[in-house]
C-alpha positions as CSV (number, residue, x, y, z in Angstrom):
1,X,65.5,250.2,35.1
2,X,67.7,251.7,37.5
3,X,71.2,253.0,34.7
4,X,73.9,252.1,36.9
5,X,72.7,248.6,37.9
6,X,71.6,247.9,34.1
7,X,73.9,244.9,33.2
8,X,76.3,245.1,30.6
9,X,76.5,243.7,27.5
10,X,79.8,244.0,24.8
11,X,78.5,244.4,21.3
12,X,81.1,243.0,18.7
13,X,80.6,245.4,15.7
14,X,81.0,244.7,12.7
15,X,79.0,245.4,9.4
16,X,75.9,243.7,9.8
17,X,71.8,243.6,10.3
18,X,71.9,246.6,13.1
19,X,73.5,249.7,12.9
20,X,74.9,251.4,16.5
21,X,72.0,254.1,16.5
22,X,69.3,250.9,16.4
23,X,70.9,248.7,18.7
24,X,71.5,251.8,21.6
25,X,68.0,252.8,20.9
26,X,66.8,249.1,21.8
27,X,69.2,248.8,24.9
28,X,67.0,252.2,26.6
29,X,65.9,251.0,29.9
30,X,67.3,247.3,29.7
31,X,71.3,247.4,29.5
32,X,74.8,249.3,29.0
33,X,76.3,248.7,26.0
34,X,80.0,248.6,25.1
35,X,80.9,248.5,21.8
36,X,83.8,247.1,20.6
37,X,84.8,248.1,16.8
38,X,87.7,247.6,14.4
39,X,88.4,250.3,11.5
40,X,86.8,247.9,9.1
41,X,83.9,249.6,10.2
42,X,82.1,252.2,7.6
43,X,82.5,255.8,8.1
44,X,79.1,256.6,9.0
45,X,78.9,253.4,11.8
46,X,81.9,255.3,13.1
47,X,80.0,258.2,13.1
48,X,77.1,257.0,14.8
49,X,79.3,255.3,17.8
50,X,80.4,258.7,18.5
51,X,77.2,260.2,18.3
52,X,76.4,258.2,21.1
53,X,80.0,258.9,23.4
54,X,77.5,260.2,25.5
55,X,75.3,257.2,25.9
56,X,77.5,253.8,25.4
57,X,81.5,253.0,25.9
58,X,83.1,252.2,23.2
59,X,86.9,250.5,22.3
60,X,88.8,251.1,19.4
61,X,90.3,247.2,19.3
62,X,92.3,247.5,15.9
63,X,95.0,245.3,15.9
64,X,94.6,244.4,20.1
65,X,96.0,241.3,21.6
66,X,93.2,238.8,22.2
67,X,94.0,239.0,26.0
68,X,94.0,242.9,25.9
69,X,90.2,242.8,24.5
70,X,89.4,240.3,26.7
71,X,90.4,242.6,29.9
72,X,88.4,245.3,28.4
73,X,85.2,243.2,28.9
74,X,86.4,242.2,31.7
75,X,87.2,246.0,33.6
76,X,83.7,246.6,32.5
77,X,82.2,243.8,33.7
78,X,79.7,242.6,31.4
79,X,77.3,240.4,31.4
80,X,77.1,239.1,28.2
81,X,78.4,239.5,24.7
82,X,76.9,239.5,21.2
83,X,77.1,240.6,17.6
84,X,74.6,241.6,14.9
85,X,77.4,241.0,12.2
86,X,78.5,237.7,10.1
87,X,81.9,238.2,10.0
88,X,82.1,238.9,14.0
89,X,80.7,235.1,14.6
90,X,83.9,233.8,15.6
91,X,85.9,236.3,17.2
92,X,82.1,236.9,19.4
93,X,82.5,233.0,20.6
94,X,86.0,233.3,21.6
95,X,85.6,235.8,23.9
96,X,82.1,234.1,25.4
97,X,83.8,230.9,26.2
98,X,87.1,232.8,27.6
99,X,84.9,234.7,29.8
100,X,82.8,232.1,30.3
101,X,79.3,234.2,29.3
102,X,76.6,232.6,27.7
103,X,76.4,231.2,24.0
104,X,76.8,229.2,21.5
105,X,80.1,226.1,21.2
106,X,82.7,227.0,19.2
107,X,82.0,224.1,17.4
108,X,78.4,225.9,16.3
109,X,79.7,228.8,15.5
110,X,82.1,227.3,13.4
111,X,79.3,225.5,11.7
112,X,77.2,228.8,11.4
113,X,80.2,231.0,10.6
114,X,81.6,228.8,7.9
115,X,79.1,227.4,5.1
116,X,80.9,224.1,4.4
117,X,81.4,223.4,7.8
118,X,77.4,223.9,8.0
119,X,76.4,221.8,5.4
120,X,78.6,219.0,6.7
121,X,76.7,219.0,9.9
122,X,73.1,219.4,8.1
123,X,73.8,216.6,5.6
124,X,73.9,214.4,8.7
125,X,70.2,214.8,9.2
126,X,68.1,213.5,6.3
127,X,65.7,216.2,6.6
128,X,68.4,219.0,6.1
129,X,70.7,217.4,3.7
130,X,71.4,218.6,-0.1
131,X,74.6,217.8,-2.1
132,X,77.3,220.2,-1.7
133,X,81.0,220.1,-2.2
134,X,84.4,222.4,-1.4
135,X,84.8,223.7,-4.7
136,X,88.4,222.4,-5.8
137,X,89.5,224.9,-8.6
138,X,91.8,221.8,-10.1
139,X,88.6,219.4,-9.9
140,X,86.1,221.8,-11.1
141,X,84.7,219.0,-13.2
142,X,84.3,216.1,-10.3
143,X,82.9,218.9,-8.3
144,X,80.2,219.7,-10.8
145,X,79.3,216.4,-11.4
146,X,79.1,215.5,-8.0
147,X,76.7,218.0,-7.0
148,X,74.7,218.2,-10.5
149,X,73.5,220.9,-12.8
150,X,72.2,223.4,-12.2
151,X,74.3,224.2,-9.1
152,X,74.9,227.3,-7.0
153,X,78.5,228.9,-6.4
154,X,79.0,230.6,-3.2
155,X,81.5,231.3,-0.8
156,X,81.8,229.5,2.0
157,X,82.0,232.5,4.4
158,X,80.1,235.7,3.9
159,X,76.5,237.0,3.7
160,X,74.0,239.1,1.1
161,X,74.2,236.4,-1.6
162,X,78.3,238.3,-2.5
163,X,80.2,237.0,-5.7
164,X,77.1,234.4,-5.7
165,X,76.0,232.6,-9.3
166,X,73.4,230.0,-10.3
167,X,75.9,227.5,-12.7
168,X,74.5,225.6,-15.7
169,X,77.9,224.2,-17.2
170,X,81.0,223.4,-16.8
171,X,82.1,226.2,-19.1
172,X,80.1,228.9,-16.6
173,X,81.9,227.3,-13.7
174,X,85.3,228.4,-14.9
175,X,83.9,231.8,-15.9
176,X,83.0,232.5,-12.9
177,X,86.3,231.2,-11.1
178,X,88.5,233.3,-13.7
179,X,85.9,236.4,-13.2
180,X,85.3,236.1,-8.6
181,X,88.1,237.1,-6.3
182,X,90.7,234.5,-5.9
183,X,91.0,235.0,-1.8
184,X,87.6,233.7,-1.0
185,X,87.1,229.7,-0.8
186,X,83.9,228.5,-2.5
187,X,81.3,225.8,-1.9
188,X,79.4,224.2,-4.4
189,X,76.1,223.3,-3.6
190,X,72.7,221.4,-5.8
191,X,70.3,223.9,-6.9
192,X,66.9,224.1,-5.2
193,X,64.5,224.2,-7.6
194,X,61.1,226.0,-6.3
195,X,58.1,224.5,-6.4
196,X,56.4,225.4,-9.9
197,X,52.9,225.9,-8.5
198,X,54.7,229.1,-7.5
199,X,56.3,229.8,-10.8
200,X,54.1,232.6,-11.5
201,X,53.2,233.7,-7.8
202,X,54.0,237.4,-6.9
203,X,55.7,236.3,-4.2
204,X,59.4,234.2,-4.2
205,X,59.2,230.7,-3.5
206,X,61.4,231.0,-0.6
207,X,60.8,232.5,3.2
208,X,63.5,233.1,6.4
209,X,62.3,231.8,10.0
210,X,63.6,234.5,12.7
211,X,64.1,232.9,15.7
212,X,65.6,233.4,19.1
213,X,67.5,231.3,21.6
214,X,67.8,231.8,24.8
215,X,67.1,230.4,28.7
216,X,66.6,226.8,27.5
217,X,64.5,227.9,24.9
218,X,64.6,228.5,21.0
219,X,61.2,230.6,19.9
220,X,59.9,230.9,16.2
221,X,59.0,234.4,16.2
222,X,58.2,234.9,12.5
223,X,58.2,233.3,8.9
224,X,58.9,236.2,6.4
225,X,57.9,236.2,3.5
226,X,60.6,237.2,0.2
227,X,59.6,238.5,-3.1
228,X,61.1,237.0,-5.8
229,X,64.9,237.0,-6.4
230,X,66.9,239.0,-8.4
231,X,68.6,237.5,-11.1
232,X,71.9,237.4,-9.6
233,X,69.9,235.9,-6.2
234,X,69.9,239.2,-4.1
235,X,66.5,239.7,-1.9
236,X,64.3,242.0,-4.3
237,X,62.0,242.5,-1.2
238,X,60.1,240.9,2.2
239,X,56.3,241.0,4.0
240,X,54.4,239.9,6.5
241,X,52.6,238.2,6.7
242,X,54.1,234.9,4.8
243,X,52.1,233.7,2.1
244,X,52.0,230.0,2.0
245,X,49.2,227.8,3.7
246,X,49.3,225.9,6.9
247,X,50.3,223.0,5.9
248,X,53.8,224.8,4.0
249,X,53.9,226.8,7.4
250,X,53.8,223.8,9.4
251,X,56.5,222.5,7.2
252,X,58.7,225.1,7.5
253,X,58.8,225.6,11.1
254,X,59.6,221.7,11.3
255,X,62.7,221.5,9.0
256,X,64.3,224.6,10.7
257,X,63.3,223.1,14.2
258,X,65.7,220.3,12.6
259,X,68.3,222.4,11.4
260,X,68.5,224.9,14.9
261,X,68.9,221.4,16.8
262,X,71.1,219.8,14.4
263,X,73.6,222.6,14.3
264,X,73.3,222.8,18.5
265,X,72.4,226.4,18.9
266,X,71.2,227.5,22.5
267,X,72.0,231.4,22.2
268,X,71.3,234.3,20.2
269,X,69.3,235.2,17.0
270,X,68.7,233.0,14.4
271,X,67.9,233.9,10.4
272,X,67.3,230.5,8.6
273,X,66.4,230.6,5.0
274,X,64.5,227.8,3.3
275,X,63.1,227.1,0.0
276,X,60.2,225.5,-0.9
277,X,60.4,222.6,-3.6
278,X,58.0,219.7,-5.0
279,X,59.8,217.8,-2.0
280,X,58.7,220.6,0.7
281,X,60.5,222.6,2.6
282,X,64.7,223.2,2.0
283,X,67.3,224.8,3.8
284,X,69.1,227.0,2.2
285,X,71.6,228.2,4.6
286,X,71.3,228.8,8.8
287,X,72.7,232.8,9.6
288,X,73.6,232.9,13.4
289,X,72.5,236.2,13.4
290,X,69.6,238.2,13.2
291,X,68.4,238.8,9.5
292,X,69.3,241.7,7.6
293,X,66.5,244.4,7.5
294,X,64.0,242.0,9.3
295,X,63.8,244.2,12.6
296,X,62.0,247.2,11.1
297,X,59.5,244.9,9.5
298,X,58.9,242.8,12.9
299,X,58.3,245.7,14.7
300,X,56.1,247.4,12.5
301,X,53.8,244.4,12.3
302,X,53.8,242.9,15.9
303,X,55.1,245.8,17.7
304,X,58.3,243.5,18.8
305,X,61.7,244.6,19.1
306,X,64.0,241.7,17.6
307,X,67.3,243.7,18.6
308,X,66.3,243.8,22.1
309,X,65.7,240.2,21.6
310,X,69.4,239.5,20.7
311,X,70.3,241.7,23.7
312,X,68.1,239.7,26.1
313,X,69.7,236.4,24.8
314,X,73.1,237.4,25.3
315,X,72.5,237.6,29.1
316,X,70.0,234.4,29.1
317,X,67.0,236.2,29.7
318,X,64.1,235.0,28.7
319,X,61.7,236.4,25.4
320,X,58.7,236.9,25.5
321,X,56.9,236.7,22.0
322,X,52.9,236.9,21.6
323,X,52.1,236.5,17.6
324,X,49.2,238.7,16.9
325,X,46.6,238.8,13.8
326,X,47.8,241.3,11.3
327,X,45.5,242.7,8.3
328,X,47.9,244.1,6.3
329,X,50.6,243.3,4.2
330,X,53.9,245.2,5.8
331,X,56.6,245.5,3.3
332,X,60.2,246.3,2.1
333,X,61.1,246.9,-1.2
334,X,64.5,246.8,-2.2
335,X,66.2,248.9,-4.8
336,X,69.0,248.0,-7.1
337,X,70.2,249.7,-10.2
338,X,69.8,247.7,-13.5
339,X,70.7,244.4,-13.6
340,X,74.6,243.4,-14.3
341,X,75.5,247.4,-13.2
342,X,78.8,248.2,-12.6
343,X,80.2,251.9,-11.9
344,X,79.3,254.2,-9.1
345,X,76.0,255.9,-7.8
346,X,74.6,259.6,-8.6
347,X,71.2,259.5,-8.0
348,X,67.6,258.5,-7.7
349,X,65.1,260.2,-9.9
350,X,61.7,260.5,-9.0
351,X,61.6,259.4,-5.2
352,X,59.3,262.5,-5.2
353,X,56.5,260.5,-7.1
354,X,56.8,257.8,-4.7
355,X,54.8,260.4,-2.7
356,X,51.5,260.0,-4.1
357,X,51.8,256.4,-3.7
358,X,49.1,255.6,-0.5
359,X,50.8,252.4,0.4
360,X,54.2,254.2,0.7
361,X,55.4,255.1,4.4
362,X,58.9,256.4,3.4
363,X,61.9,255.8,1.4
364,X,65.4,255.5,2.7
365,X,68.5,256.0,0.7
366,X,71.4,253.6,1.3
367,X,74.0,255.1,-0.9
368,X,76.1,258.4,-1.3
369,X,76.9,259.7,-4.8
370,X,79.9,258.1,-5.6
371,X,79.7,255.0,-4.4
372,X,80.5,251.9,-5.7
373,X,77.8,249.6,-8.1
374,X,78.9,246.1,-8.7
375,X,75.9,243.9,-9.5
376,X,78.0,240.9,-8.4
377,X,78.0,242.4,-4.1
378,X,74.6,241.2,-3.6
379,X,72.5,243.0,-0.5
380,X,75.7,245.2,-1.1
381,X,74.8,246.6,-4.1
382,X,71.1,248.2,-3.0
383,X,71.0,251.8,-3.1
384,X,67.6,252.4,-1.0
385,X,64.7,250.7,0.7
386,X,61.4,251.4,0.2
387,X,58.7,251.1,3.5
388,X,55.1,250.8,3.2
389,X,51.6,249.1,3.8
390,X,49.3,247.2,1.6
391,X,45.7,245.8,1.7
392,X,46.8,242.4,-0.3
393,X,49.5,240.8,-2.3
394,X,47.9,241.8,-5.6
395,X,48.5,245.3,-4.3
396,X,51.8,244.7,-3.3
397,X,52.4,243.0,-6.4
398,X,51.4,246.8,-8.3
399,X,52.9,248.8,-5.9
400,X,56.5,247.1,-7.0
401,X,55.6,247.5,-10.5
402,X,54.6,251.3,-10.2
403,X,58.0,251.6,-8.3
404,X,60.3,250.6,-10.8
405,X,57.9,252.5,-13.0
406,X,58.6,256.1,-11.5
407,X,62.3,255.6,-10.4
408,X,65.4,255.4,-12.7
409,X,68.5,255.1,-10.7
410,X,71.3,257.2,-12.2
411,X,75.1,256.3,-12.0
412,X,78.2,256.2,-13.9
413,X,79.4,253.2,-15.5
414,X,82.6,252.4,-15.9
C-alpha cells in the first residue's frame, strides 16, 4: 500500500499488551501511526517511540488540554483511534466520539474500563451474573456476607490480577485493606470455584476468548488456554490449543457471546476471561483490550497478526480470520520469583540450561537488575517469559517442571 495514502490511525499509549516496536511492525504496509504518549510511559517504551522518529509521528501530550490533543488528531487527519492499554480506555473513547471516529459508547467503555460498573451491567443478564459488591471499608462485614466466603478482592480499575487476594474471613478482609494502597477503590466479588474434575489437570480450569469487533461484526478468533494460577492469581502460563472438549468450547464461546452483547461492544479487541465451574462456563471479567502476551502466541500458531487486527478495527475494516488445525502445543511460560517475594531483581541463573531443552524456542527477560519484586503487582511482578513448542500437554506439563527445576531467580529482599 501506497505510504502517503495509508490512513492514519492515533495510537493512545499507555502501558499495555503491545509495545511501540510490535504495534509499528504490524502497521507495515496497512497504516500511519501517530502515537500519542504521556511520561507515565516506561523508559524503554520511550525509547522504542524514538527509535522509530523515523517511521511514525509521535506527541508528547503530558499535561495537554483535551481540545489541544484533540487538534493534533485532527492536523493529522486520522482515521481512526485505538489503544492497546487499560488505563487508556477512557481517555481513547473521548476523543473517538469528539471526532466522531469509530468505537465503542462511552457508556461501554465505562463498563469495560471500570469493574463495578461491568458487573452491574453483566448481573443484568442471568447467564453473566455473579454476586459482587463496592467494597465499603466501614461495611466490610455486610459486604462479605453479601457476596459470601470465599470471595475475591480486587480493584475496580486496573489489569494483571494487581493488589488482588482470594478472602476466606472477615479477619483476611481487613488485612488486606490495612496491607493494599488506600487510593485504589475495590470490588468484592463471589469466588468461582473451578470445576473439580479439573482439580488435578495440568492445565488451569480457566481460558480467555480473543475476539475482535469491527464492521458489524464481532469474531471469536481463539479460546486460550491458561496453566494453572499462581497462588496470588497471576497467569503462570498460556497454549494453544485449549484443552477442554466441544461441548465446554461450545459453552464458552456462548456465555462470552452473552457478555460482548450485553456490555454493547461494536469496536476493537476483546480479552474475556471465563472460568469453568460445576455450573459451566463463568465470566470472570471482560478487558476491552487485546490480552496481555496473547499476540505472540496467536501468530505463532495460526500465522495471524492480532495487533493488526486492533488496527483494522479502529478504521472499521473488516477481519479476516481462518482457524486452522494445529498439532502442537504452542506455549508461554511465565516466570516469577518465589512466591510472596518482595525486594528487587539481580538475576536469572541457568537460562543457559534452558538450551538443551528441545521444546524451548527462546527466553526473554522482562526485568533489569534492580528492579522492583513485589509478589502482590501480579503480571507486574514476572521477570521473563519463556517460548516454546510441545508434542502434548503431558509434555508441556514436564517442560514447566524441568523449568523451575534449572532456574533460580536471584534478588535482593528487603
Amino acid at each position: 500500500m501506497d505510504k502517503e495514502n495509508s490512513p492514519k490511525i492515533g495510537i493512545i499509549y499507555g502501558t499495555g499488551s503491545a509495545n511501540p516496536l510490535s504495534i509499528h511492525a504490524a502497521s507495515v504496509n496497512f497504516c500511519n501511526l501517530v502515537f500519542l504518549y504521556s511520561h507515565d510511559i516506561s523508559e524503554k517504551d520511550f525509547k522504542q517511540i524514538e527509535a522509530l522518529k523515523n517511521h511514525i509521528k509521535s506527541y508528547d501530550i503530558t499535561n495537554l488540554e483535551q481540545d489541544l490533543i484533540i487538534k493534533i488528531l485532527e492536523e493529522e487527519e486520522v482515521s481512526g483511534i485505538t489503544t492497546f492499554s487499560e488505563y487508556k480506555l477512557y481517555e481513547t473513547s473521548v476523543l473517538v466520539n469528539q471526532l466522531g471516529l469509530i468505537g465503542n459508547s462511552p457508556n461501554t467503555v465505562s463498563n469495560l474500563a471500570n469493574k463495578l460498573n461491568q458487573r452491574k451491567a453483566l448481573n443484568e443478564n442471568p447467564v453473566t451474573a455473579i454476586r459482587s459488591v463496592a467494597l465499603k471499608p466501614d461495611k466490610l462485614s455486610d459486604c462479605l456476607n453479601y457476596v459470601g466466603i470465599p470471595a475475591i478482592l480486587k480493584p475496580m480499575a486496573g489489569a494483571g490480577s494487581q493488589w488482588t487476594r482470594k478472602i476466606n474471613s472477615l479477619e483476611e478482609l481487613e488485612q488486606s485493606i490495612e496491607e493494599f494502597p488506600s487510593s485504589i477503590e475495590y470490588i468484592l466479588e463471589e469466588f468461582l470455584v473451578g470445576h473439580a474434575k479439573f482439580d488435578n489437570a495440568v492445565f488451569g480450569d480457566y481460558v480467555s476468548v480473543e475476539s475482535v469487533h469491527a464492521n458489524g461484526k464481532s469474531q471469536q478468533l481463539s479460546i486460550t488456554g491458561k496453566l494453572p494460577l499462581t497462588k496470588h492469581f497471576s497467569e503462570s502460563g498460556m497454549f494453544l490449543p485449549q484443552p477442554f472438549s466441544e461441548k465446554i468450547e461450545n459453552e464458552i464461546l456462548k456465555v462470552e457471546s452473552e457478555a460482548i452483547k450485553t456490555l454493547g461492544i461494536t469496536s476493537g479487541t476483546t480479552h474475556t476471561e471465563i472460568k469453568i465451574t460445576k455450573n459451566g462456563p463463568k465470566i470472570i471479567e471482560v478487558n476491552g483490550r487485546m490480552g496481555g502476551y496473547v499476540s505472540e502466541l496467536i501468530k505463532r500458531a495460526y500465522g495471524f497478526d492480532l495487533i493488526k487486527a486492533t488496527l483494522k478495527a479502529a478504521i472499521n475494516k473488516e477481519v479476516t480470520f481462518t482457524k486452522k488445525e494445529i498439532h502442537q502445543i504452542y506455549f508461554q511460560v511465565y516466570l516469577f520469583a518465589p512466591e510472596n517475594s518482595f525486594g528487587y531483581f539481580k538475576k536469572i541463573d541457568g537460562i543457559d540450561n534452558l538450551k538443551t531443552l528441545s521444546d524451548i524456542n527462546f527466553v526473554q527477560i522482562l526485568k533489569n537488575e534492580g528492579s522492583k519484586i513485589d509478589y502482590r503487582l501480579g503480571t507486574e511482578n514476572m521477570v521473563g517469559i519463556v517460548f516454546g513448542a510441545s508434542s502434548n500437554l503431558e509434555n508441556l506439563h514436564q517442560i514447566t517442571k524441568l523449568i523451575n527445576d534449572k532456574i533460580c531467580i536471584r534478588f535482593n529482599s528487603n
